[in-house]
C-alpha positions in Angstrom: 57.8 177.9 101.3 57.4 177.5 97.8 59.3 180.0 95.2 58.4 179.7 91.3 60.4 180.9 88.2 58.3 182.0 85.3 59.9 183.4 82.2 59.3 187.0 80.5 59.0 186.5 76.7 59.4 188.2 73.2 57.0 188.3 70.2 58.9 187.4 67.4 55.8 187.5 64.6 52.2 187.4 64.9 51.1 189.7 68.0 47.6 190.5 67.2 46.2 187.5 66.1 46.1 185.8 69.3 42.8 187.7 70.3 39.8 186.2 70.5 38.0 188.6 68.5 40.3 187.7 65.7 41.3 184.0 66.2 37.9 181.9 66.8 36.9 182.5 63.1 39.9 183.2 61.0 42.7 181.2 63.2 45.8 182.6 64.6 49.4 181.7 65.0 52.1 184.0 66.5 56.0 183.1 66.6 57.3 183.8 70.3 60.2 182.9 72.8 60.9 183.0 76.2 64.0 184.8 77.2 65.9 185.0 80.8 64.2 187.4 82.7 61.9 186.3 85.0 58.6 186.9 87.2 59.6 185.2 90.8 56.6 184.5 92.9 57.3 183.0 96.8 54.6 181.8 99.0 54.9 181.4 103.0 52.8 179.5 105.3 52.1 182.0 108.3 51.7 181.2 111.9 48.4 183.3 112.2 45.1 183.2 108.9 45.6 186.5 107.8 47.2 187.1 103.7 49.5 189.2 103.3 50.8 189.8 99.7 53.8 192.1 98.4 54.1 193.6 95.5 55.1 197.0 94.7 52.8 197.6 97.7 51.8 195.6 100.4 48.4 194.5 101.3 47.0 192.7 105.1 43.8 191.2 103.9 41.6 188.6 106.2 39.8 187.3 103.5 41.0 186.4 100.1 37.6 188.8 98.7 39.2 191.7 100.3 42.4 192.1 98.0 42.9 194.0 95.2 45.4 192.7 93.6 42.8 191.1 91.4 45.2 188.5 89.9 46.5 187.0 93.2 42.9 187.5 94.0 41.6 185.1 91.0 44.9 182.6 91.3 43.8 182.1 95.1 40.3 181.5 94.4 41.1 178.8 91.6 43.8 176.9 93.6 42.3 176.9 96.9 44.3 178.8 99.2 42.0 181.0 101.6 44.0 182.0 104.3 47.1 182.1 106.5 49.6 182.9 103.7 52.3 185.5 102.6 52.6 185.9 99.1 55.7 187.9 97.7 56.7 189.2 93.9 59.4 190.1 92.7 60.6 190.6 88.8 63.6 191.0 87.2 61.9 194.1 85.1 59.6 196.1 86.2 56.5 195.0 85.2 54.2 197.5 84.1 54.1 198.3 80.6 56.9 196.8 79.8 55.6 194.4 76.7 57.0 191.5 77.8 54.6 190.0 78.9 54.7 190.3 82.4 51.3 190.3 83.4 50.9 186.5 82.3 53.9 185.6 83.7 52.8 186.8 87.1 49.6 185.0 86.5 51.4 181.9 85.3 53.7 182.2 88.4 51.3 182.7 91.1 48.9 179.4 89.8 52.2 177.2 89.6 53.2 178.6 93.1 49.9 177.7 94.5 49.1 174.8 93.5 52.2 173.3 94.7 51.8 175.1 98.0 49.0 172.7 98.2 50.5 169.9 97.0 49.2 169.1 93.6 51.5 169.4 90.5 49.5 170.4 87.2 50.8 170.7 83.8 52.2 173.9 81.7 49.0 173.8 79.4 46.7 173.5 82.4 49.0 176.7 84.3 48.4 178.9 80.7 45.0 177.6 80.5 44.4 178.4 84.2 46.2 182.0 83.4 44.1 182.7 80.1 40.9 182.2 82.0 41.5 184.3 85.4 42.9 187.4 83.0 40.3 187.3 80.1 37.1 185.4 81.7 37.5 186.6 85.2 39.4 190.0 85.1 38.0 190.6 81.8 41.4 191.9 80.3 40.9 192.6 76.5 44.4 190.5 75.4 45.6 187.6 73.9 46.7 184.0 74.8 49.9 183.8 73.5 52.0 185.0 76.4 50.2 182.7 79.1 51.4 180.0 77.0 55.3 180.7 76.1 55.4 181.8 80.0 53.8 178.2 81.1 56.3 175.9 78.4 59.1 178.4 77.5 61.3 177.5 74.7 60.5 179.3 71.0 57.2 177.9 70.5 55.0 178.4 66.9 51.8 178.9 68.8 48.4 177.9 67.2 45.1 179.6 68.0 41.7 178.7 66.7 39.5 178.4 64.9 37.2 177.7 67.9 39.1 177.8 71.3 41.9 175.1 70.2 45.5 176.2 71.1 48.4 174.3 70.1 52.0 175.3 71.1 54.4 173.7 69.1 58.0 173.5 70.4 60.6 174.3 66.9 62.5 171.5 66.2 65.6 173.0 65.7 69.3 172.0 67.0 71.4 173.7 69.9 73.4 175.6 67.1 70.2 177.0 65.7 69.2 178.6 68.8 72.5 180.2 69.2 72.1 181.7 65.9 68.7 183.3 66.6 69.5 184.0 70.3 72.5 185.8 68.9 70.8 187.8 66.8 68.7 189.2 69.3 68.8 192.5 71.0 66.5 194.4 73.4 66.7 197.9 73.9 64.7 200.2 76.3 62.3 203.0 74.8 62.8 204.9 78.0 58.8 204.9 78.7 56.0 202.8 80.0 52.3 201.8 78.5 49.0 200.0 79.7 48.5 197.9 76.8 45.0 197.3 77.9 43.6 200.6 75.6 45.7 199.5 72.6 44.3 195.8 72.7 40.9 197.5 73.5 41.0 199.2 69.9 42.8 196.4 67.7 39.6 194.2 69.1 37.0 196.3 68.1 38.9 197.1 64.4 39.1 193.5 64.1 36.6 193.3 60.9 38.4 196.4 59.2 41.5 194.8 59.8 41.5 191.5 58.0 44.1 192.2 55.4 46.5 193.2 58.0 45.6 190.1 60.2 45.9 187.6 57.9 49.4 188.8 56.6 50.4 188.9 60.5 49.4 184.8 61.1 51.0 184.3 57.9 54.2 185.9 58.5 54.7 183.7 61.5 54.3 181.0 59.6 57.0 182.3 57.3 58.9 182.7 60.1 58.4 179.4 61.8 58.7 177.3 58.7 62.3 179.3 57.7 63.4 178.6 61.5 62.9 175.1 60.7 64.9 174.8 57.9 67.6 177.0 59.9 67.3 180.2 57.7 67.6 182.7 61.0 67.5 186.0 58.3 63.7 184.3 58.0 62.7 185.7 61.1 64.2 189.0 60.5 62.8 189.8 57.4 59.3 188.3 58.8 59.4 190.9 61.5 60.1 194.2 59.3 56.9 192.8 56.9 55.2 192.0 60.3 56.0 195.5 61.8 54.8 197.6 58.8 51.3 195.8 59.3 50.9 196.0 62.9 51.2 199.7 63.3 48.3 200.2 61.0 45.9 197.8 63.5 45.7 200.9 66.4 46.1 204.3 66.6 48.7 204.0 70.0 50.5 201.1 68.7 53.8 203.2 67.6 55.3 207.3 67.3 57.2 209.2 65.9 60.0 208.6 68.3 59.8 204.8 67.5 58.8 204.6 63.7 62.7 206.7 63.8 64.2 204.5 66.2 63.2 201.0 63.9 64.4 203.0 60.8 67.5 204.0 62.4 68.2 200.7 63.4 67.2 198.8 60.1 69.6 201.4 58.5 72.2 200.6 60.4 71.8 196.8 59.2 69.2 194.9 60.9 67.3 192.7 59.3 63.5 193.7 61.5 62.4 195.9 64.5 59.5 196.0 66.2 58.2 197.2 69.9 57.1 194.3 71.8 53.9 193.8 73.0 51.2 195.8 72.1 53.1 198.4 71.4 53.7 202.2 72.1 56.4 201.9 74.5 58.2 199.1 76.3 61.1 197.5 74.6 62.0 197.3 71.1 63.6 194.1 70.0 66.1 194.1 66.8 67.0 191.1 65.0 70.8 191.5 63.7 73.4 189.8 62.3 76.4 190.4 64.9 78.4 192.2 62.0 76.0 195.1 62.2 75.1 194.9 65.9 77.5 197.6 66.8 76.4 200.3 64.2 72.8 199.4 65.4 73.8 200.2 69.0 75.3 203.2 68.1 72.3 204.5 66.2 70.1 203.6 69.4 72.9 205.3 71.8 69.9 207.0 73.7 68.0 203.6 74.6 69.6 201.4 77.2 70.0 198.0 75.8 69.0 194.7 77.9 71.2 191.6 77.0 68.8 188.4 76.9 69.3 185.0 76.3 66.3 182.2 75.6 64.8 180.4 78.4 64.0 176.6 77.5 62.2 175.9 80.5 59.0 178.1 81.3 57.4 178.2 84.7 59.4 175.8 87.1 59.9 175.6 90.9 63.2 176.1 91.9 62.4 176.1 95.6 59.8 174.1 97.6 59.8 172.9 101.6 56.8 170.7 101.4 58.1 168.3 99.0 58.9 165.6 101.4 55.2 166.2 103.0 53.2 166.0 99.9 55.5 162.8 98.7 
């Protein structure tokens, strides 16, 4: 039995510029961080060759080309694994639409799961590279690359796309006190409903050539952001996100509502420094960056949303359980 452990994450600054439409010519760079909820992914040896994988359904396959799940689908095909297996996943959120990147993280979970169910151990840039291509080559998903990456290495990474196909995930340099500032600051807070990001994408990929301006302020924000992290200014990434948010709700027509264009100015109001929905947008979480003077006005003025605590993960995709280490050693 193998179990694997693969982080959920936040966009801090950038989202949008990690798509390809948008990144192989102009270059892209987003600001992101892992945080401690997580994608759990457990695979079984069975006694007989047929697959059985649970999910929020359950599915008794006898060939791997007869699922459709198509991600367990793609992640069994690229490691190997044909037969004669129970694959389980669990999450700590429930996963659809929530814009935290779930989707890679069950992608990033399932590779790291099995490959070592076969014995091999690969690296977290060959798990996110193995993620980006069964969700955008195979499945033909219209996102980004950033969350396969911050899933695979964790930590709060100032990610690097393009131009070309060159990714470079940088891990910020920045001390133990640092990270308890920004982690501090942070707050998640429920909208109360559910999207499929995949329509949203859809549009910001095909407005990508009327949407320069917006994209270019976007990759340079992060870099704002990254750069003031660095030097240990936390308002930096704040401040980066309010700029960030008022460009990214111009790049699609679903990205934000009324209900959340209120709930961000209710909440910057109250003393946050930046707002923004995670993820693509139009539902899911929004995440608030405030100093812990104003954080109890802020919750007050989002009473209606259930708020998440989170803390960063430094780790990424790991495997925390695994009964064939001492036969593949």
């Amino acid at each position: 039995m193998i179990i694997t452990q693969t982080p959920l994450r936040i966009g801090l600054v950038g989202g949008g510029t990690d798509l390809p439409d948008y990144y192989r010519e102009h270059g892209g760079r987003v600001l992101n961080c892992a945080i401690d909820k997580y994608v759990y992914v457990i695979v079984k040896q069975r006694f007989d060759d047929q697959i059985y994988v649970n999910y929020s359904r359950k599915e008794i396959v006898s060939r791997v080309e007869q699922l459709e799940h198509e991600l367990v689908r793609e992640a069994m095909y690229m490691t190997g694994v044909q037969s004669g297996v129970e694959i389980t996943m669990l999450a700590d959120i429930p996963s659809a639409g929530s814009g935290l990147g779930s989707s890679s993280s069950v992608t990033v979970g399932l590779l790291h799961a099995l490959w070592a169910y076969q014995g091999h151990h690969v690296s977290a840039e060959e798990l996110a590279e193995g993620a980006c291509t069964i969700e955008i080559d195979r499945c033909g998903k219209r996102i980004g690359r950033q969350d396969q990456y911050i899933a695979a290495l964790g930590g709060i990474r100032d990610i690097r796309f393009g131009p070309g196909e060159r990714v470079a995930a940088e891990e910020l340099g920045i001390t133990m006190a640092q990270r308890r500032a920004l982690q501090d600051q942070l707050m998640l807070f429920f909208t109360g409903t559910t999207r499929s990001a995949t329509a949203i994408l859809a549009e910001q990929s095909a407005n990508v050539a009327s949407s320069l301006e917006e994209l270019d302020g976007l990759r340079d924000l992060a870099a704002t952001a990254a750069d003031g992290l660095r030097r240990g200014d936390i308002n930096a990434v704040g401040e980066a996100m309010r700029d960030s948010w008022a460009l990214k709700r111009k790049l699609a027509s679903g990205v934000t509502n009324d209900a959340i264009d209120r709930a961000i100015g209710e909440a910057l109001a109250a003393g946050a420094t930046g707002a923004k929905v995670t993820g693509a947008g139009g539902g899911g979480f929004l995440v608030v960056v405030c100093p812990p003077e104003h954080q109890a006005a802020v919750r007050a003025s989002l009473s209606t949303m259930v708020e998440l605590p989170v803390r960063l993960d430094r780790l990424g995709s790991r495997v925390v359980f695994n009964m064939l280490r001492d036969i593949w050693s």
